[in-house]
C-alpha positions as CSV (number, residue, x, y, z in Angstrom):
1,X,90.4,132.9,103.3
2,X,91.9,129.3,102.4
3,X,91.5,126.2,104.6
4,X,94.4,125.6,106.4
5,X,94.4,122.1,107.2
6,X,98.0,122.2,109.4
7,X,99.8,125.2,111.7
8,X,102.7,124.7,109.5
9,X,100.5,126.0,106.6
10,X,99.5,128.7,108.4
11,X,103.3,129.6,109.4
12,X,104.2,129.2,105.9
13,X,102.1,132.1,104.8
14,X,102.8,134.4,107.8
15,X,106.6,134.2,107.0
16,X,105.8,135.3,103.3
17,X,103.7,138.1,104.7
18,X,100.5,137.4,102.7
19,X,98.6,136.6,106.0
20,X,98.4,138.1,109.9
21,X,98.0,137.2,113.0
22,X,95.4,139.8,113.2
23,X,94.0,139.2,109.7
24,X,93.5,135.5,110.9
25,X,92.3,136.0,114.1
26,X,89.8,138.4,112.7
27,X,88.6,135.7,110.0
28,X,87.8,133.1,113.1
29,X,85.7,135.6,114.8
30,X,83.6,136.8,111.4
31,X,82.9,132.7,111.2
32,X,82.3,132.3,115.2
33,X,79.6,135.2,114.8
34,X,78.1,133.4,111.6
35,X,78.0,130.0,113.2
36,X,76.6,130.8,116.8
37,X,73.6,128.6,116.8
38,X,76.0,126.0,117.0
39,X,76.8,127.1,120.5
40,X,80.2,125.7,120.9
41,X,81.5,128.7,122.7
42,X,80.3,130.2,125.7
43,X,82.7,133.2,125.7
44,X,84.7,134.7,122.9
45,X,88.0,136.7,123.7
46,X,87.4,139.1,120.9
47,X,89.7,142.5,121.9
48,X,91.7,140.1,123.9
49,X,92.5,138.0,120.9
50,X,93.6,141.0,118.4
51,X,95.9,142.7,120.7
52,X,97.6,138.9,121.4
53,X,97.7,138.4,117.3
54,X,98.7,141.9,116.9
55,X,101.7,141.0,119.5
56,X,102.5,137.9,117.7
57,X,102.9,139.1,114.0
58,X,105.6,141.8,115.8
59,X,107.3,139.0,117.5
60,X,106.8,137.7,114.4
61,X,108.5,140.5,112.5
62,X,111.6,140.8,115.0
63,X,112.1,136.8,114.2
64,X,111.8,136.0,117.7
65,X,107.9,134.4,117.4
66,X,107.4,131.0,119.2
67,X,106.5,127.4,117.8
68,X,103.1,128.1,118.1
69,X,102.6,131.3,116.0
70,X,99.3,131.3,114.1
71,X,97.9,129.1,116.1
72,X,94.6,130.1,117.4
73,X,92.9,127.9,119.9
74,X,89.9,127.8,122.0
75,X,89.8,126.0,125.4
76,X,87.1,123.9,126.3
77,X,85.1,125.3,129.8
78,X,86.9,123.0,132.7
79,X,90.8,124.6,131.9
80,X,91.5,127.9,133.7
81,X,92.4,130.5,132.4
82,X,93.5,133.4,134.9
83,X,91.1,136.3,135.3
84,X,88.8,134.6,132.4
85,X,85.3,133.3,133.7
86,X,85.6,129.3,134.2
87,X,82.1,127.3,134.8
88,X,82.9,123.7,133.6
89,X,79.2,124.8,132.0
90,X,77.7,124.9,135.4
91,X,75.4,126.8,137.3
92,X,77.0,126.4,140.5
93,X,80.1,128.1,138.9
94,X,78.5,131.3,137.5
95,X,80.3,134.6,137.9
96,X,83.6,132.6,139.0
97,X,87.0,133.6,137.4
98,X,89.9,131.3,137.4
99,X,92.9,132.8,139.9
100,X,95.4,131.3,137.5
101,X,96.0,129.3,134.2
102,X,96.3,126.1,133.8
103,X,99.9,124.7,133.3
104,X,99.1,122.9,129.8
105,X,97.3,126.1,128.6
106,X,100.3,128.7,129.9
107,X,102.8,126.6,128.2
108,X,100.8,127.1,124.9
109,X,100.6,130.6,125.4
110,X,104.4,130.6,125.9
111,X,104.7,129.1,122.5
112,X,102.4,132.5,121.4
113,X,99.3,131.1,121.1
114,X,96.2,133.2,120.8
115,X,93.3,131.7,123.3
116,X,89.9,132.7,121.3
117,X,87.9,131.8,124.1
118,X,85.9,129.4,126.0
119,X,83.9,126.2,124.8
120,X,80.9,124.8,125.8
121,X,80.8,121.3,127.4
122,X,78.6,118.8,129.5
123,X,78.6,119.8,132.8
124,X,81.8,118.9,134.7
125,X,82.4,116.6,131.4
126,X,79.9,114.2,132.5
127,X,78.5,112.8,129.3
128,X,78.5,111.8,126.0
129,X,77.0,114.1,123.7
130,X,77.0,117.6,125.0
131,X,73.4,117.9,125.7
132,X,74.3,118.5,129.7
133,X,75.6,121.8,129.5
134,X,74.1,124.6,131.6
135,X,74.7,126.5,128.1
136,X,72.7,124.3,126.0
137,X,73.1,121.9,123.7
138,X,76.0,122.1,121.1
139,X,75.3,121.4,117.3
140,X,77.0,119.4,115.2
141,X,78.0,121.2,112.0
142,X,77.1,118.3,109.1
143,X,74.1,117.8,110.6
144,X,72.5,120.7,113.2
145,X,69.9,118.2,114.8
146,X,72.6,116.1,115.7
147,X,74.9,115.6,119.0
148,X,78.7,116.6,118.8
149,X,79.4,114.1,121.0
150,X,80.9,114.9,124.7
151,X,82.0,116.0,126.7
152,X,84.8,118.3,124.8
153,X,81.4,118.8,122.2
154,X,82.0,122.3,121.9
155,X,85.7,122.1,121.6
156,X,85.4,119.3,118.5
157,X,82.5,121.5,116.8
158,X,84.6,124.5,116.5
159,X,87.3,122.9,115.1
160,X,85.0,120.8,112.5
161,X,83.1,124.2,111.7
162,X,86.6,126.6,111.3
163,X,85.9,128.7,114.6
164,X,89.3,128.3,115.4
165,X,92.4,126.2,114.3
166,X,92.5,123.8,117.3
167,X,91.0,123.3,120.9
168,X,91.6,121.6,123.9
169,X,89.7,119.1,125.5
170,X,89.6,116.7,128.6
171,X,89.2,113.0,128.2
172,X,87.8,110.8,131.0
173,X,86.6,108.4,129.5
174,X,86.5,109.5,125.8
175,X,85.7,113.1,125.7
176,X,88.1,114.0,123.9
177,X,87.9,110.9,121.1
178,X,84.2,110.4,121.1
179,X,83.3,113.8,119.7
180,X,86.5,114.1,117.8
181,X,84.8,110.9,115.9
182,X,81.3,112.8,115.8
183,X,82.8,116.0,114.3
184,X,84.9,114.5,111.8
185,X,88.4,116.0,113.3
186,X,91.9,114.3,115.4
187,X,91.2,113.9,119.2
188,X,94.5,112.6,121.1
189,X,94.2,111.3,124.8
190,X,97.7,111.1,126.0
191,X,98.8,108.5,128.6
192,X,98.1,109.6,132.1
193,X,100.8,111.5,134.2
194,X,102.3,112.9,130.6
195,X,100.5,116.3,130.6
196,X,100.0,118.4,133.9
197,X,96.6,118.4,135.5
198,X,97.0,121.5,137.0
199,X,94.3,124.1,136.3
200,X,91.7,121.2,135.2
201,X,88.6,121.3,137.0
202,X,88.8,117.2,138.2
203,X,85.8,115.1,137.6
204,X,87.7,111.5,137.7
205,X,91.4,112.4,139.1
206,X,92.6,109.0,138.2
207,X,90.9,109.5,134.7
208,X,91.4,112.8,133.8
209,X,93.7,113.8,130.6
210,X,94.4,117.0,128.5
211,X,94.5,116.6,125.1
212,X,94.2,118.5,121.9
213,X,91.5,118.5,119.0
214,X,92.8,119.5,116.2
215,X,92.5,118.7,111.8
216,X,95.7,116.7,111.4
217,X,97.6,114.4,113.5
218,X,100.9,116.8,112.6
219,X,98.9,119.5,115.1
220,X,98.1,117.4,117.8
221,X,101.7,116.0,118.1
222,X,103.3,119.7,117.9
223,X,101.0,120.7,120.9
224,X,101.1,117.5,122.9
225,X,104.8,117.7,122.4
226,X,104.7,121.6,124.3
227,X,101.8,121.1,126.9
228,X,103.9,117.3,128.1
229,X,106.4,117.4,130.9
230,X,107.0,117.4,134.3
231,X,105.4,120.2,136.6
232,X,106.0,121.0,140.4
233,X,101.9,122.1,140.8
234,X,101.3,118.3,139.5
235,X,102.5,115.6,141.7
236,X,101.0,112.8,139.1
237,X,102.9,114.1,136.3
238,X,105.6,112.1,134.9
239,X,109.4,113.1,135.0
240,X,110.0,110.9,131.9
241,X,111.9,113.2,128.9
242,X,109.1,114.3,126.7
243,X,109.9,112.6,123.2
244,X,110.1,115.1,120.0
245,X,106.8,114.3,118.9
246,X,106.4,116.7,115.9
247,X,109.5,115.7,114.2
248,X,109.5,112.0,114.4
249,X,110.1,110.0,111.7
250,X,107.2,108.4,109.1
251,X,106.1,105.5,109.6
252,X,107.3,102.8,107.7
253,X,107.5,99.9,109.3
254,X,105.3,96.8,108.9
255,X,103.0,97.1,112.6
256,X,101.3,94.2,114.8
257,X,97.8,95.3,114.9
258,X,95.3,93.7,117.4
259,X,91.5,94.3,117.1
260,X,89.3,92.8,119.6
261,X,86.7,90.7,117.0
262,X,83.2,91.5,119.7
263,X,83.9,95.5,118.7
264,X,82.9,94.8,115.4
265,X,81.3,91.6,115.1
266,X,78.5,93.0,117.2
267,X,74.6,94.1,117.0
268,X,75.1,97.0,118.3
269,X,77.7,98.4,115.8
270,X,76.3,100.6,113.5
271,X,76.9,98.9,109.8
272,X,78.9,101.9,108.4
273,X,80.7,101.8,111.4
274,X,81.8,98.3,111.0
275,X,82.7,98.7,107.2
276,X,84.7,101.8,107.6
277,X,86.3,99.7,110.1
278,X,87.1,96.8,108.7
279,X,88.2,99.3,105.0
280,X,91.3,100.4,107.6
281,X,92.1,97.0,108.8
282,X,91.7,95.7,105.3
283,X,93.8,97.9,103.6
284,X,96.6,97.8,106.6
285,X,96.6,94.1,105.8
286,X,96.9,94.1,102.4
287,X,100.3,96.4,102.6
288,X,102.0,94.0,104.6
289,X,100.7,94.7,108.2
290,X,100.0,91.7,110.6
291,X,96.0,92.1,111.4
292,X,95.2,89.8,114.2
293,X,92.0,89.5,115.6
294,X,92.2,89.3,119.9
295,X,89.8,88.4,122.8
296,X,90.2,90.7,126.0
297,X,88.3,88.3,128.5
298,X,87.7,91.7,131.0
299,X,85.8,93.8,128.1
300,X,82.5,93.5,129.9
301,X,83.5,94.6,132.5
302,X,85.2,97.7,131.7
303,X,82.2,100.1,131.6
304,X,80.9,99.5,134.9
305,X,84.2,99.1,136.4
306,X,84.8,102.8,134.6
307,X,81.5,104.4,136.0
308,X,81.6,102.9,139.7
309,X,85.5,104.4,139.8
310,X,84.8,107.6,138.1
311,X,81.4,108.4,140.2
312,X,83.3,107.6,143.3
313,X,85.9,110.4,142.5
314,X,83.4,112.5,140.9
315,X,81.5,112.6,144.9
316,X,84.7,113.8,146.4
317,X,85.7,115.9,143.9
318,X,82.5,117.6,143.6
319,X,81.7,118.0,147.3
320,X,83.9,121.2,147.2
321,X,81.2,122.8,145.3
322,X,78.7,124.0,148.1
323,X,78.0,127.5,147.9
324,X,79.8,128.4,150.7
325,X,82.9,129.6,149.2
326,X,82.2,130.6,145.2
327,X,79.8,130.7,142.5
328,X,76.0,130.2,143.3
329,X,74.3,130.1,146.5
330,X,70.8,129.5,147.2
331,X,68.5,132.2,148.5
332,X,66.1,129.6,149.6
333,X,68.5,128.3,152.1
334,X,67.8,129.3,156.0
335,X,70.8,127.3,157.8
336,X,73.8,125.7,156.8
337,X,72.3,122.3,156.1
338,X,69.8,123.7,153.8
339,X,72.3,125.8,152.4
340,X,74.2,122.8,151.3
341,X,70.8,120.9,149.9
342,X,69.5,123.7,148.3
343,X,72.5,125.1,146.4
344,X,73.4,121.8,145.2
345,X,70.2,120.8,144.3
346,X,69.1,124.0,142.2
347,X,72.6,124.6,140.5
348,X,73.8,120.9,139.4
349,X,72.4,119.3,136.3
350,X,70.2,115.8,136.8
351,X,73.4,114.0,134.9
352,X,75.9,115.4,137.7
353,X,73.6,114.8,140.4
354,X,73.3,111.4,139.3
355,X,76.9,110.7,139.2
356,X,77.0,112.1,142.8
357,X,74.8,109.9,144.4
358,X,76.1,106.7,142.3
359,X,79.3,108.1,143.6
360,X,78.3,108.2,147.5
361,X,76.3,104.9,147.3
362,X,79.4,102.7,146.3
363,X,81.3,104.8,148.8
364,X,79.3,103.8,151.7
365,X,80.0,101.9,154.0
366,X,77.8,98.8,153.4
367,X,78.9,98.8,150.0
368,X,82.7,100.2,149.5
369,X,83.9,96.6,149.3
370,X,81.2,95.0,147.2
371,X,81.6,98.0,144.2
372,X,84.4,100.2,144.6
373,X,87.1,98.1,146.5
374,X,86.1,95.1,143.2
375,X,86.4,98.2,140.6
376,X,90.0,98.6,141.7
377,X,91.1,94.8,141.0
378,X,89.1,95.0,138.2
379,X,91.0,97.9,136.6
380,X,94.0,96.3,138.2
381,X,93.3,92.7,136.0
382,X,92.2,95.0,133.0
383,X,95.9,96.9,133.3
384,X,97.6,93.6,133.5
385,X,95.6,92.2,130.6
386,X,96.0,95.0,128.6
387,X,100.0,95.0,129.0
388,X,100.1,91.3,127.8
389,X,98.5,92.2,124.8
390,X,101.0,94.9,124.1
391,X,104.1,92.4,124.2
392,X,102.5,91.0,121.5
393,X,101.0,93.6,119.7
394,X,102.3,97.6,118.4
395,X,98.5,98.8,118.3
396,X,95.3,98.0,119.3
397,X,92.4,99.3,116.6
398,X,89.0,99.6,117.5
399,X,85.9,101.6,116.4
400,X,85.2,104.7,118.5
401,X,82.1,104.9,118.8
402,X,79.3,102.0,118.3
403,X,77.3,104.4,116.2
404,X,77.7,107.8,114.5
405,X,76.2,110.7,116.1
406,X,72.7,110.8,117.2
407,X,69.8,112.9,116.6
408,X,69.6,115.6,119.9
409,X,67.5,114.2,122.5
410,X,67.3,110.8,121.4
411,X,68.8,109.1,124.2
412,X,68.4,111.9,126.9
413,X,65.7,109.6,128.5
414,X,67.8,106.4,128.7
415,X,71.4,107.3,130.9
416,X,72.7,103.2,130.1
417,X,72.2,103.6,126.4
418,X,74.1,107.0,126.4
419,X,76.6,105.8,128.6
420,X,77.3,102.5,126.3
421,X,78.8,105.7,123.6
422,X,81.8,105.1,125.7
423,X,82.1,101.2,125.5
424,X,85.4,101.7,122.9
425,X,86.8,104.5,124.7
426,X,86.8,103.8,128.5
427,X,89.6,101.2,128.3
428,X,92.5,103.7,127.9
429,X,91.5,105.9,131.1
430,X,91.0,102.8,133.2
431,X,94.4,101.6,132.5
432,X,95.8,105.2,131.5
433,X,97.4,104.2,128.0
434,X,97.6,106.9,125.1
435,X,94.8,106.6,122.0
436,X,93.6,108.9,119.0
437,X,91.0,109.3,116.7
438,X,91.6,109.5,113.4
439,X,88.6,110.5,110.5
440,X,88.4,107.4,108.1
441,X,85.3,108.9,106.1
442,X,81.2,109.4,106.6
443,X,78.1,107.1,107.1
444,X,75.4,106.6,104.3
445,X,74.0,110.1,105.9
446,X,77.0,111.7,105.7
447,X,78.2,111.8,109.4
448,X,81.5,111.5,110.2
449,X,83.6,108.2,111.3
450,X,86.3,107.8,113.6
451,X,88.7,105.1,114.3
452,X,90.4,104.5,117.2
453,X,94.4,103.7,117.8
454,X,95.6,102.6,121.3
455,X,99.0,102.2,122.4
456,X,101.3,101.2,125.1
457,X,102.0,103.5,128.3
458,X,103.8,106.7,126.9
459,X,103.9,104.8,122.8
460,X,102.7,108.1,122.0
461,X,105.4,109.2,119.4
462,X,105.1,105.8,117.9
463,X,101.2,105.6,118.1
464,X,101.2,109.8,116.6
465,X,103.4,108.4,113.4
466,X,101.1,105.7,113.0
467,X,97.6,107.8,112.9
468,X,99.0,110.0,110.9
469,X,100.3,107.4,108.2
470,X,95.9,106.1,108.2
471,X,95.2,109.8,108.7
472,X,97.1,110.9,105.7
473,X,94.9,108.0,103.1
474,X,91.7,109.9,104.4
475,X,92.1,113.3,104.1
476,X,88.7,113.4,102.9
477,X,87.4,112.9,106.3
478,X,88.8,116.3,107.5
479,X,85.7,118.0,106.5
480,X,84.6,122.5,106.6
481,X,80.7,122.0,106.9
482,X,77.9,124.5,105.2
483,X,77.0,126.3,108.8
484,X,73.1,127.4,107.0
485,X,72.0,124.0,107.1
């Protein structure tokens, strides 16, 4: 079958009648089953999948098919899915089944999308490079003894390897970007409050975002543009009109681009990184764009300010988890204190139960002022910093990651140096503004590189028509890998 590299493609040849639903669906399941050592999914929807596809091409047929025809998609494993297993690749969730769908996911399937099934992730989406999961690890496709990046690394891997057409991911902190760069593929974070929450599994709830993973920025508009809006289940969701993202206008405008010099000019940027960087900003310059380099005076202190907030909501998020009510419960246990220690103990992973306790301790009372109660006026001076910038400037370019991705296990040992992968990322959750990454090419190894566009609060129709006028000079970084390596 042909590489689609947009829905619009695929849509094209269903009209004409020389492809299916079914005959599509089919061909994603053939390639799951060839690539399973990858393990980017957890659960495929195999008979559930044909019958949906076999619906679609009829709806198709009677010319009353949605906007999302052809469109098969997998869902990474913190989105419910009603009566479909949901672990957030935990232990402590095994054997549970969602009691609903999440709003983001049911408006896709309102649009006829076919769900393929469920993809591995770190646990609760705490980490960088999908080596967390209860599941196992999750290779990446150009290179299997690499990371995909995290925590949405199962959901970027089966878009990079063809497993299905698009996914969707939750971003925290970059989970949605980060691997997204790794796999060589578009990963969109939209601003926070513009897609319902409802029916994610919350790790951060001041964090957390949906967003899609897909091959071209034309796909991630079309399905931002359905899952955004206002919900009644979501109290946090914005009742701003949701812009016509997938038919906006090109971009042809000359933009202000800002790029904070200390994300490149730095050690610790990989030298590929840097170059393909500095190619984009080049070449934006050169046809007519104003390229300004920026200080941000508050970039050091993003990251902690990012992981003392996000472990403090990750404590009380997670202390529903107990084995009283759902999913695993200690045998060991022999009262209900024990049942508490021991459950939690035995079925979180060592990253989770780290967050925890970082979590509780800047929570306590001797220290809820000194850490958590500072984190807040930090993110608060970051958000009024970053706003400044954004009178000045339409975009702010950065790379997305300091290095491409790294061999499995190589930082597993050392928590700071995995979580300085998010140093680029984390600024758009802590001051909820919308960013993308865009494929600008590979490394001298051949590992993909990302690039990463942030823009003002709800600047996503702007900042979507803008990735995909970069995007659309590096096609080449849209890459189908050989899955027998």
């Amino acid at each position: 079958m042909k590489q689609y590299l947009t829905l619009a493609e695929i849509q094209k040849d269903l009209s004409e009648g020389s492809l299916t639903c079914v005959k599509l669906v089919d061909h994603y399941l053939s390639k799951i089953a060839s690539a399973a050592h990858l393990n980017a999914f957890v659960e495929v929807y195999a008979d559930e999948a044909r019958q949906t596809a076999a619906a679609v091409d009829q709806k198709i047929a009677d010319g009353t098919a949605g906007r999302l025809a052809g469109l098969v998609l997998g869902l990474k494993d913190v989105l419910s899915h009603k009566d479909h297993h949901l672990q957030a690749g935990s232990r402590v969730l095994q054997s549970y089944s969602a009691p609903y769908t999440a709003t983001a996911v049911q408006r896709l399937i309102d649009a006829d999308a076919i769900i393929i099934g469920r993809q591995n992730c770190d646990e609760f989406a705490m980490g960088s490079s999908n080596e967390n999961s209860s599941f196992g690890p999750v290779l990446n496709a150009a290179d299997n003894s690499r990371v995909a990046g995290g925590s949405s690394g199962g959901s970027a891997v089966a878009v990079q390897a063809g497993l299905c057409h698009a996914s969707l991911g939750s971003d925290t902190g970059g989970s949605v970007r980060q691997p997204a760069a790794f796999c060589g593929v578009v990963g969109m974070k939209p601003s926070y409050g513009r897609v319902s929450r409802y029916g994610l599994i919350a790790y951060a709830s001041s964090f957390d975002c949906i967003g899609p993973i897909t091959k071209s920025v034309a796909d991630a508009a079309l399905i931002l543009e359905i899952m955004a809006g206002p919900d009644d289940y979501d109290s946090t969701v914005s009742q701003k009109e949701v812009p016509s993202y997938s038919s906006s206008p090109k971009w042809t405008e000359k933009a202000k681009i800002g790029y904070i010099a200390e994300t490149i000019d730095n050690e610790s940027i990989s030298s590929d990184i840097r170059q393909r960087t500095l190619d984009v900003l080049n070449r934006l310059q050169a046809e007519g764009h104003e390229v300004t380099p920026v200080k941000m005076p508050l970039l050091d202190f993003l990251l902690p300010t990012y992981y003392i907030l996000t472990t403090a909501e990750a404590s009380s998020n997670l202390s529903r988890f107990d084995g009283v009510r759902y999913g695993f419960r200690s045998s060991e246990s022999k009262d209900l204190e024990s049942l508490y220690k021991k459950t939690r103990t035995q079925a979180f992973g060592e990253e989770v139960r780290r967050r925890i306790l970082l979590g509780t301790f800047v929570l306590s009372a001797n220290y809820y002022d000194a850490y958590y109660t500072k984190a807040q006026r930090v993110r608060r001076l970051v958000r009024e910093e970053t706003n400044r910038f954004f009178e000045q400037f339409d975009f702010l370019i950065s790379p997305v990651t300091p290095t491409t991705a790294f061999k499995i296990g190589e930082k597993t040992e050392d928590p700071i140096q995995m979580y300085l992968a998010d140093i680029f990322t984390v600024q758009a959750n802590v001051v909820g503004n919308p960013a993308i990454s865009v494929p600008v090419g590979t490394d001298e190894n051949g590992m993909p590189v990302g690039i990463q566009i942030m823009a003002p609060y709800f600047g996503e129709d702007k900042m979507l028509a803008f990735a995909d006028y970069i995007f659309n000079t590096n096609k080449s970084g849209v890459m189908e890998f050989n899955l027998n390596q």
